[in-house]
C-alpha positions as CSV (number, residue, x, y, z in Angstrom):
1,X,-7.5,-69.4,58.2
2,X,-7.6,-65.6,59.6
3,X,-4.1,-66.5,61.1
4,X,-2.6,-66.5,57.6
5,X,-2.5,-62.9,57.6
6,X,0.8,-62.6,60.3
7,X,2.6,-64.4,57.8
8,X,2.8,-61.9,55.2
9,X,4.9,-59.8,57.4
10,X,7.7,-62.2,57.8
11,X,7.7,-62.9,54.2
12,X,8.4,-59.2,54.1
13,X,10.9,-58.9,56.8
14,X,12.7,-61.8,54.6
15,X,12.4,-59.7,51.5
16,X,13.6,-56.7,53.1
17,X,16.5,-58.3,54.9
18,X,17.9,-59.9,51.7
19,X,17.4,-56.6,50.1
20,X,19.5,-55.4,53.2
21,X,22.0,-57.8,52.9
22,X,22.6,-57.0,49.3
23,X,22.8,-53.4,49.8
24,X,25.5,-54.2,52.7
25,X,27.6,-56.4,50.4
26,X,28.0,-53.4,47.7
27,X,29.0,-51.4,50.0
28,X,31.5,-53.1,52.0
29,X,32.8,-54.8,48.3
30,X,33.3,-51.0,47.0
31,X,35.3,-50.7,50.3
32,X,37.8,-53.1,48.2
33,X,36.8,-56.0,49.9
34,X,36.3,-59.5,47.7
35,X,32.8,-59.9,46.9
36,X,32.4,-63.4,48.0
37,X,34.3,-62.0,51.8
38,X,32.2,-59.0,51.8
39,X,28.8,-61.0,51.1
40,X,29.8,-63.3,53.6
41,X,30.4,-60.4,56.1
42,X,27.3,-59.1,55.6
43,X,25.4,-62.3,56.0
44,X,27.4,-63.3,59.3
45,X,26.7,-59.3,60.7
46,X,23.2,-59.4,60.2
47,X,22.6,-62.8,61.5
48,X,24.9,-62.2,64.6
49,X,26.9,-65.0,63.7
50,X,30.3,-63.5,64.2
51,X,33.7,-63.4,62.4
52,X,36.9,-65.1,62.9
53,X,39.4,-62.9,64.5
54,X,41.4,-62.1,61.0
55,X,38.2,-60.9,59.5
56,X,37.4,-58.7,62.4
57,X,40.4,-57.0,62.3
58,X,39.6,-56.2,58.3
59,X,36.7,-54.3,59.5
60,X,38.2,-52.4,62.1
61,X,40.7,-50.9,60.0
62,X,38.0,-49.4,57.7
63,X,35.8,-46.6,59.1
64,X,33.1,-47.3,56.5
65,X,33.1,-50.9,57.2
66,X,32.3,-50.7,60.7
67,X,29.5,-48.5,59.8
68,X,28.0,-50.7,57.5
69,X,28.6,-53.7,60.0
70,X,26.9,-51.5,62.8
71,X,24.2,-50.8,61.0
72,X,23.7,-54.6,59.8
73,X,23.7,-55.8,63.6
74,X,20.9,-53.3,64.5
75,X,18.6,-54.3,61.7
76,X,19.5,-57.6,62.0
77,X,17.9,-57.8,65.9
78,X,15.0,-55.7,64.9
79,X,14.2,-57.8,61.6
80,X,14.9,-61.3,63.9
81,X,12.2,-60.0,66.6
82,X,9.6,-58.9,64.2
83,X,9.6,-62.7,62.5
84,X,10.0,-64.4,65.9
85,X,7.3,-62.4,66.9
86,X,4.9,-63.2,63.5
87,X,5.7,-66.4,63.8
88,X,4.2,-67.1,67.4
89,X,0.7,-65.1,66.0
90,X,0.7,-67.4,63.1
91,X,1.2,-70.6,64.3
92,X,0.2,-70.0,67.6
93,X,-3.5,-70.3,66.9
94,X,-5.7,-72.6,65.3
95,X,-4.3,-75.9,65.7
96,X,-2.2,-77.8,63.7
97,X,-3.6,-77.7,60.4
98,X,-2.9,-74.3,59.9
99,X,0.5,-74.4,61.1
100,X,1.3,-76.9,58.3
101,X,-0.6,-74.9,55.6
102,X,1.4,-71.6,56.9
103,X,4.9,-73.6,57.0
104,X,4.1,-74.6,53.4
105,X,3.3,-71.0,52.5
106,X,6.5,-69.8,53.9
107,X,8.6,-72.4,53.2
108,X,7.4,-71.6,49.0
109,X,8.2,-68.1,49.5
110,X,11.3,-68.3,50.6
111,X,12.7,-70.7,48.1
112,X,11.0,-67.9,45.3
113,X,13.0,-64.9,47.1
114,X,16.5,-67.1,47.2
115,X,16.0,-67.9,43.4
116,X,15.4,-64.3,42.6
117,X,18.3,-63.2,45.0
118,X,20.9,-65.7,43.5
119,X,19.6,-65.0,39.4
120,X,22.5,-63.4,38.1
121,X,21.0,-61.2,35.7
122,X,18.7,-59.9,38.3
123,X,21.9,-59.5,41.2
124,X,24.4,-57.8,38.7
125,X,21.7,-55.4,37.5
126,X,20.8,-54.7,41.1
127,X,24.6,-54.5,42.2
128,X,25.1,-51.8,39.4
129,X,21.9,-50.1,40.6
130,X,23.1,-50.1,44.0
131,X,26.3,-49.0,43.5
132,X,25.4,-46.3,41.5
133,X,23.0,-44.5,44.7
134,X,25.6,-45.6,46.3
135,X,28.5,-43.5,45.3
136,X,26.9,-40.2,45.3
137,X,26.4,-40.3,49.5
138,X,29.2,-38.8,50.8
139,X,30.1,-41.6,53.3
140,X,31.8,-43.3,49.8
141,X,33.3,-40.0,48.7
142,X,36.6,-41.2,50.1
143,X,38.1,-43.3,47.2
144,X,40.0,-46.6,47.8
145,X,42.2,-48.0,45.9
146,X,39.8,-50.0,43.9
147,X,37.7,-47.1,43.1
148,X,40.1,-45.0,41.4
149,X,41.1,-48.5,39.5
150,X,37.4,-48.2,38.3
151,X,37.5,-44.9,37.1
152,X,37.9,-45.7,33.3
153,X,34.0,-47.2,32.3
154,X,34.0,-51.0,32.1
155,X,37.4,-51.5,33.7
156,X,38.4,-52.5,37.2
157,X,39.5,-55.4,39.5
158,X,38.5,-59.0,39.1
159,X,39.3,-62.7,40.1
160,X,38.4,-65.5,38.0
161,X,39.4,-69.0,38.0
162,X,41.1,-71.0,35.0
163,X,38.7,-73.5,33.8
164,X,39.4,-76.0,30.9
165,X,37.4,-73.5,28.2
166,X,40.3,-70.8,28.8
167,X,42.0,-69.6,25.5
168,X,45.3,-69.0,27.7
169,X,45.2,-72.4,29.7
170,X,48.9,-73.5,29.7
171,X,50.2,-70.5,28.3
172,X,52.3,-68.2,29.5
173,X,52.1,-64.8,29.8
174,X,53.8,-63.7,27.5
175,X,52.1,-65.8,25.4
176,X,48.8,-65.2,26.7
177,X,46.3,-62.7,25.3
178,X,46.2,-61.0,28.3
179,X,47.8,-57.8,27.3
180,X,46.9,-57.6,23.7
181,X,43.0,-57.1,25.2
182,X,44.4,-54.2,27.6
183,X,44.4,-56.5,31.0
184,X,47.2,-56.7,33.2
185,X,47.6,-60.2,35.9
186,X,48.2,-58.9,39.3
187,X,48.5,-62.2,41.1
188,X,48.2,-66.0,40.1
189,X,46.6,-68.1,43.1
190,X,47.7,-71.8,43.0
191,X,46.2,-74.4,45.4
192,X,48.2,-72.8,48.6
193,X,50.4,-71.1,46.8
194,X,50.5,-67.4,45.9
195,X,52.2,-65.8,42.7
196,X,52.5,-61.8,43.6
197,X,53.8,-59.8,40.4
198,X,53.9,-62.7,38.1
199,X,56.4,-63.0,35.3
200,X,56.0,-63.3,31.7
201,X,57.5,-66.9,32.0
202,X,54.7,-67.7,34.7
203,X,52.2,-70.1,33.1
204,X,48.5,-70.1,32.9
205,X,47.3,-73.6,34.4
206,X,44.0,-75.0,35.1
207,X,42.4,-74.6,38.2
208,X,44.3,-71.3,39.1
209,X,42.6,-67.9,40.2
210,X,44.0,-65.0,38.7
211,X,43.7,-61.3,39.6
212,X,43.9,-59.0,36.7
213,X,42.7,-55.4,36.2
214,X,41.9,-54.0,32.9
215,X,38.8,-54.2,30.7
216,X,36.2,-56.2,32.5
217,X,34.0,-57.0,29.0
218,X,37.5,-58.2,27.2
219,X,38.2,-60.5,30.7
220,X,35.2,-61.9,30.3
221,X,35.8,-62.8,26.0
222,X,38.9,-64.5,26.6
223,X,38.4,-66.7,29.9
């Protein structure tokens, strides 16, 4: 059972790597990149899966992006070397009983550390965290356009998708409530269709994602 020892440091490699991950998807989201995009980046960079030739070129064209993407390939080697390299000391010796016992040990750690890293309460209170150590390094002292959007506390940018619950399902905007709780629509996504600068005769209907800015705690009230 000595062998049970090498898998501690995989389970920490894992831990550290998600932490990594999450750190990288902050960044490149405060970069004004969509979360969901930039967490997918950040995965796909520090697994060495790739990108599709569109998303490439979005990280190109940002100098802190490619730093953070950089950065994610390097530790994403190094962090897949040191579990391959566990691994074979843990199940390489000992037979097969250990092997199983180890897979089952490994196997219940990693389900624990993906519940913990998709909790909500536990991600947006580490986002804000992260964010927050973030902005004072000087790499992030250039402000996008989605920073200075943020500058007011508890506004900024955000998508959300029209469910049946909405207050404003089927309204228009005019109608809506929208600008009576200080948020403005930016855009109205519709199956494949996009609404850029929407009108106040544009209607609110279900299933659409809308991008608004204005107060984020107000946002989250009425939809």
């Amino acid at each position: 059972m000595e062998n049970i020892i090498y898998i501690i440091p995989v389970i920490v490699v894992i831990v550290i790597s998600a932490v990594v991950v999450k750190i990288a998807t902050v960044a490149l989201k405060m970069t004004g990149m969509e979360e969901k995009k930039a967490r997918f980046q950040a995965l796909s960079a520090f697994t060495g899966t790739g990108f599709t030739t569109r998303d490439s070129e979005i990280i190109m064209e940002d100098q802190i992006r490619r730093r953070v993407i950089m950065v994610l390939m390097i530790l994403g080697n190094a962090g897949l070397v040191s579990v391959i390299t566990a691994l074979i000391f843990s199940f390489g010796k000992g037979g097969i009983t250990p092997a199983i016992y180890n897979s089952g040990i490994l196997l219940f750690a990693v389900i624990v550390i993906y519940k913990l890293a998709t909790h909500k309460r536990l991600t947006l209170y580490l986002t804000k965290k992260i964010e927050a150590r973030l902005e004072n390094r000087p790499l992030f002292q250039k402000r996008h356009i989605e920073e200075i959007m943020r500058v007011a506390k508890n506004y900024g940018i955000a998508e959300v998708e029209i469910t049946r619950k909405c207050k404003n399902l089927g309204k228009t905007l005019a109608d809506a409530t929208f600008r009576t709780n200080d948020i403005l629509v930016l855009a109205i996504e519709r199956k494949n269709e996009v609404i850029p600068t929407p009108k106040a005769v544009d209607s609110i209907q279900l299933g659409d994602s809308i991008i608004c800015y204005g107060n984020l705690e107000n946002l989250e009230k009425i939809i």
